[in-house]
C-alpha positions as CSV (number, residue, x, y, z in Angstrom):
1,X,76.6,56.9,26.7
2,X,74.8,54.0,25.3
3,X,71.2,53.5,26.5
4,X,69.0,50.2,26.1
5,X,66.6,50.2,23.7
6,X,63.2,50.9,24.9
7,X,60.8,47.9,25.3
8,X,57.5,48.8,23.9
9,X,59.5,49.4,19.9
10,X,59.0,46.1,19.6
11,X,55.3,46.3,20.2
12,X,54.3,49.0,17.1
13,X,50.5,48.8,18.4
14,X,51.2,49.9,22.4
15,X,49.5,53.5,22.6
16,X,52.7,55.3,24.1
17,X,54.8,53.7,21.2
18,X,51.7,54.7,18.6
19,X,51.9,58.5,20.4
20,X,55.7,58.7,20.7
21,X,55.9,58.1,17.0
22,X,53.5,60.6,15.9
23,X,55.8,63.2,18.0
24,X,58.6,62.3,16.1
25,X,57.3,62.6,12.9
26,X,54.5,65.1,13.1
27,X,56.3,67.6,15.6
28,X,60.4,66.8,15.6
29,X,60.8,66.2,11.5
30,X,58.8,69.1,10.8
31,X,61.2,71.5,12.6
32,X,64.0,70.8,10.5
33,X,65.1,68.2,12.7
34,X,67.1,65.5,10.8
35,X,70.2,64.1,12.4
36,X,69.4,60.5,12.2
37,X,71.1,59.9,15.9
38,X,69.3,62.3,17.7
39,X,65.7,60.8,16.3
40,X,67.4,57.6,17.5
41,X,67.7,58.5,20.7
42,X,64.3,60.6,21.1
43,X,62.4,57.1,20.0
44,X,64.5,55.1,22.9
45,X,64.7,57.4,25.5
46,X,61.4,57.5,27.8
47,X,60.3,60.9,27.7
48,X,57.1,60.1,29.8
49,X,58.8,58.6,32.8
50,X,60.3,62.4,33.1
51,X,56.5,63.4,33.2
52,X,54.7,64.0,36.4
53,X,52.2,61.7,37.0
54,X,49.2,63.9,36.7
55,X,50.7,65.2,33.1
56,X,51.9,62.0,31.9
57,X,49.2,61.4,29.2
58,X,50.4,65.1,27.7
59,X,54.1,63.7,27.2
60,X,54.0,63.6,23.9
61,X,52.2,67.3,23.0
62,X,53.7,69.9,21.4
63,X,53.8,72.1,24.6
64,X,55.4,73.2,27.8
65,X,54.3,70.2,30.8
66,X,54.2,71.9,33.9
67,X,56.3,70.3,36.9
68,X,55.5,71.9,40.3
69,X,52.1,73.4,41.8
70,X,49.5,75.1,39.5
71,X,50.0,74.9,35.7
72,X,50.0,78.8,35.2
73,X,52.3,79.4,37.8
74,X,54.5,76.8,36.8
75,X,55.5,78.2,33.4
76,X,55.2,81.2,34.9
77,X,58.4,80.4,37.4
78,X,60.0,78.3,34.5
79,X,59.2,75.1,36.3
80,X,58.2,73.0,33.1
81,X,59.5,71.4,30.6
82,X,60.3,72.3,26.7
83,X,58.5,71.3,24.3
84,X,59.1,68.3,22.3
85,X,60.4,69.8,19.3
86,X,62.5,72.8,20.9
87,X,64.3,70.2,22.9
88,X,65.2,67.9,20.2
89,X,66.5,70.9,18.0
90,X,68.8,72.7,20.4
91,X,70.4,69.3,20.7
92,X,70.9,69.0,17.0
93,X,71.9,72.2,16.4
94,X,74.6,72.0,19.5
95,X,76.2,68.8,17.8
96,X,76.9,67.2,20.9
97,X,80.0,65.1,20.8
98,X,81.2,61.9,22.7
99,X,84.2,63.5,24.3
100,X,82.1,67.0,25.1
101,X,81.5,68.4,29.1
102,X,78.2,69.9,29.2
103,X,76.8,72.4,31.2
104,X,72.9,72.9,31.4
105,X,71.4,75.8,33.1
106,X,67.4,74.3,34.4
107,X,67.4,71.1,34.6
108,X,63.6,70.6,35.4
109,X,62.5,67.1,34.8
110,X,65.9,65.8,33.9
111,X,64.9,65.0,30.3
112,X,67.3,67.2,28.2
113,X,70.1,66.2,30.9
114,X,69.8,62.4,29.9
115,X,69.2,63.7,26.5
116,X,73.0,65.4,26.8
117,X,74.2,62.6,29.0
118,X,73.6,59.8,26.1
119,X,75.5,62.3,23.5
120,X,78.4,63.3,25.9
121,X,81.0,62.5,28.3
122,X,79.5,64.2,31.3
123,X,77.0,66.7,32.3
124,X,76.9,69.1,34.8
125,X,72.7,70.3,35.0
126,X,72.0,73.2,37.4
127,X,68.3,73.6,38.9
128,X,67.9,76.3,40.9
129,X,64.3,74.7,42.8
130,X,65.7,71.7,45.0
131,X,62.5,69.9,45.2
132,X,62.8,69.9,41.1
133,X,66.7,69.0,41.6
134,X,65.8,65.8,43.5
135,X,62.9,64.7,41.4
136,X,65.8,64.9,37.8
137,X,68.4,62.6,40.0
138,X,65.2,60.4,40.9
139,X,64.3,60.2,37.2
140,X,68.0,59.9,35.8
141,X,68.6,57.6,38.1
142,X,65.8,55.5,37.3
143,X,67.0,55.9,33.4
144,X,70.1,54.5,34.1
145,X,71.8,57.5,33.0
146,X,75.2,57.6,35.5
147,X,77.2,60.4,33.7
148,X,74.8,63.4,34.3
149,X,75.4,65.4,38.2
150,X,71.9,67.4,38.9
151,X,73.6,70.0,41.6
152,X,71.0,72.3,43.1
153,X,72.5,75.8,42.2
154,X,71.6,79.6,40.8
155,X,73.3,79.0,37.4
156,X,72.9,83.2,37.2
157,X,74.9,83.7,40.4
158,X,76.3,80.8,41.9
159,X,80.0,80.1,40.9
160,X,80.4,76.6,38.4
161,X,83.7,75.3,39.3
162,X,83.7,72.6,36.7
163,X,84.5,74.6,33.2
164,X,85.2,75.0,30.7
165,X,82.9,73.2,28.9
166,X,82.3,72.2,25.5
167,X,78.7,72.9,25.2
168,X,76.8,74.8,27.6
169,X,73.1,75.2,27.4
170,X,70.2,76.8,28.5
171,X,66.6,75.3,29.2
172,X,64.5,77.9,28.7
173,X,64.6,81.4,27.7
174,X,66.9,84.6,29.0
175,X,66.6,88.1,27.7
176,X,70.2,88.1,26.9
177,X,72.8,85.9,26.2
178,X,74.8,86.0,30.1
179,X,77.9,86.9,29.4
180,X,79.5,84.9,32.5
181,X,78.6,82.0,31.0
182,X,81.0,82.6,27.5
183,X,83.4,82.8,29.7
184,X,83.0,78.9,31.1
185,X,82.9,77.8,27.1
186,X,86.5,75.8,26.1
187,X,87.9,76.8,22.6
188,X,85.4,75.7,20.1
189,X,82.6,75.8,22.4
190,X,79.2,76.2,22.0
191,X,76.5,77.6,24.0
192,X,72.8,77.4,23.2
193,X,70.4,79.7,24.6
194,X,66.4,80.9,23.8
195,X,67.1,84.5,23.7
196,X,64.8,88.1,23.9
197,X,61.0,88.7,24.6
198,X,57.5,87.8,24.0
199,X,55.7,87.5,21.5
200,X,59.3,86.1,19.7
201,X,62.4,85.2,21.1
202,X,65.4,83.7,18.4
203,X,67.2,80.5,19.3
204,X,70.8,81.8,19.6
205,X,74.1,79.7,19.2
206,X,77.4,81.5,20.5
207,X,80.8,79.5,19.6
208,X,84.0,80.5,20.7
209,X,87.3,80.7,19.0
210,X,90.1,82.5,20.7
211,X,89.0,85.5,22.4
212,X,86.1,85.6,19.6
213,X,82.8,84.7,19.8
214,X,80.8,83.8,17.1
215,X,76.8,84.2,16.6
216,X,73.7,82.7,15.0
217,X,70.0,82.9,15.5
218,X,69.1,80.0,13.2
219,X,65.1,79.6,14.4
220,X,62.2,81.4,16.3
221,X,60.8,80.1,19.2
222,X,58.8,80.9,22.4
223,X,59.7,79.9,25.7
224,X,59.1,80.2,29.6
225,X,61.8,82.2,31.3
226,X,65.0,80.8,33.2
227,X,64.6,82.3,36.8
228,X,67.5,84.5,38.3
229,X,69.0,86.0,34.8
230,X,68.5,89.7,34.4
231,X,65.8,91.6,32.8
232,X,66.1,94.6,31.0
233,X,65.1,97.7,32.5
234,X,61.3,98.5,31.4
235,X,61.5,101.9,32.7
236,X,61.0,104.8,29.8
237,X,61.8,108.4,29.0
C-alpha cells in the first residue's frame, strides 16, 4: 500500500520531525536495522497519531507507551505498545512482501498493523481488549490505511478463519512459540514471535516448508506479555 508522504519532512526544523529523526537514527539504525524501505516508511508513517494523547510527547522514546488505565498496569496486561526499535526490526526481519496475508496477534494502537498494511496485501490484526480494538480502527482509519481488518478476538483461543497466511506475527512476547498458530502459516511462511521469560526473551522467526519448520533466534529482547497464551507451569519438585 502506498501511503502519502508525511507533511512536516518538508519542514526539517518542526520538533516532531527533529524527534522522529533522532529515533531513526539513534534507536532504529543502531539495532541492525537497515532495509532502506522499511526506514522509508518509519519516517512517513505518523507514529504519534497512534499515541494516546496523554503519552504523545513520549512517541518517539525507546520504550513501551502505555495505552489503557494506569501505566504499570498497562504493560502489566500487555496493553502498550513496542518499542520503537523492536517494531521496526521484526518487520525487517519478516521481509514483508506486496502479495503477503498477514496475521498479527495484539494489535494495541494499530501502529505495527499500518506498519504491515503499507508492506502487504492485507492484514488481519487481532486485539483481544475491544475498547483497544476500536481505538486501532479509529487510528487506521484516520491513516488512510484501508487494507488492515482490526477484529476483536482471543488470538490464543478464538478460531482465525482467514489462513493461511504468509506472515503471521506476534506483538509482544509468549513463553512459547503457539503451535496452533504454525499451523495457519502457507508454505514459505513466516511467523515472528518475542519468545521465553524475564530478564531475556530471544526474538524467534519460524518458516515453514512442507511439513517442516524452520527456526531462528536472531536478537534479544524484552517485552510485555500477549494475554491469553499459556504459561509454563512454575510449580517445582
Amino acid at each position: 500500500m502506498s501511503l502519502p508522504l508525511n507533511t512536516t519532512a518538508a519542514h526539517p526544523e518542526d520538533p516532531t520531525t527533529v524527534a522522529r529523526y533522532h529515533m531513526i537514527e539513534q534507536q532504529i539504525r543502531p539495532w541492525d536495522v537497515s532495509d532502506s524501505e522499511v526506514l522509508d516508511l518509519l519516517a512517513r508513517l505518523p507514529r504519534e497519531e497512534f499515541v494516546p494523547a496523554a503519552y504523545r510527547g513520549m512517541a518517539f522514546m525507546d520504550m513501551e507507551i502505555p495505552l489503557l488505565g494506569q501505566a504499570d498496569e498497562a504493560l502489566r496486561q500487555g496493553h502498550c505498545m513496542l518499542a520503537p526499535r523492536i517494531e521496526a526490526r521484526l518487520l525487517q526481519d519478516l521481509q514483508v512482501q506486496p502479495t503477503d496475508r498477514v496475521l498479527e496477534i495484539g494489535t494495541g494502537s494499530g501502529y505495527m498493523a499500518a506498519l504491515l498494511a503499507c508492506r502487504a496485501e492485507r492484514v488481519v490484526s487481532l486485539e483481544i481488549h475491544p475498547v483497544l480494538a476500536q481505538t486501532a480502527r479509529d487510528n487506521l482509519s484516520r491513516a488512510g490505511i484501508q487494507n488492515a481488518d482490526v477484529r476483536q478476538a482471543d488470538g490464543a483461543r478464538d478460531p482465525i478463519p482467514d489462513g493461511p497466511f504468509d506472515v503471521i506475527v506476534l506483538s509482544g512476547s509468549v513463553a512459547e512459540v503457539p503451535q496452533g498458530l504454525l499451523a495457519l502459516l502457507r508454505e514459505g511462511g513466516r511467523l515472528g514471535a518475542i519468545v521465553g521469560q524475564e530478564p531475556m526473551m530471544r526474538a524467534t522467526f519460524v518458516r515453514r516448508t512442507g511439513n517442516q519448520f524452520e527456526t531462528t533466534q536472531p536478537w534479544d529482547t524484552v517485552a510485555p506479555r500477549l494475554q491469553g497464551f499459556a504459561e509454563p507451569s512454575r510449580f517445582t519438585f
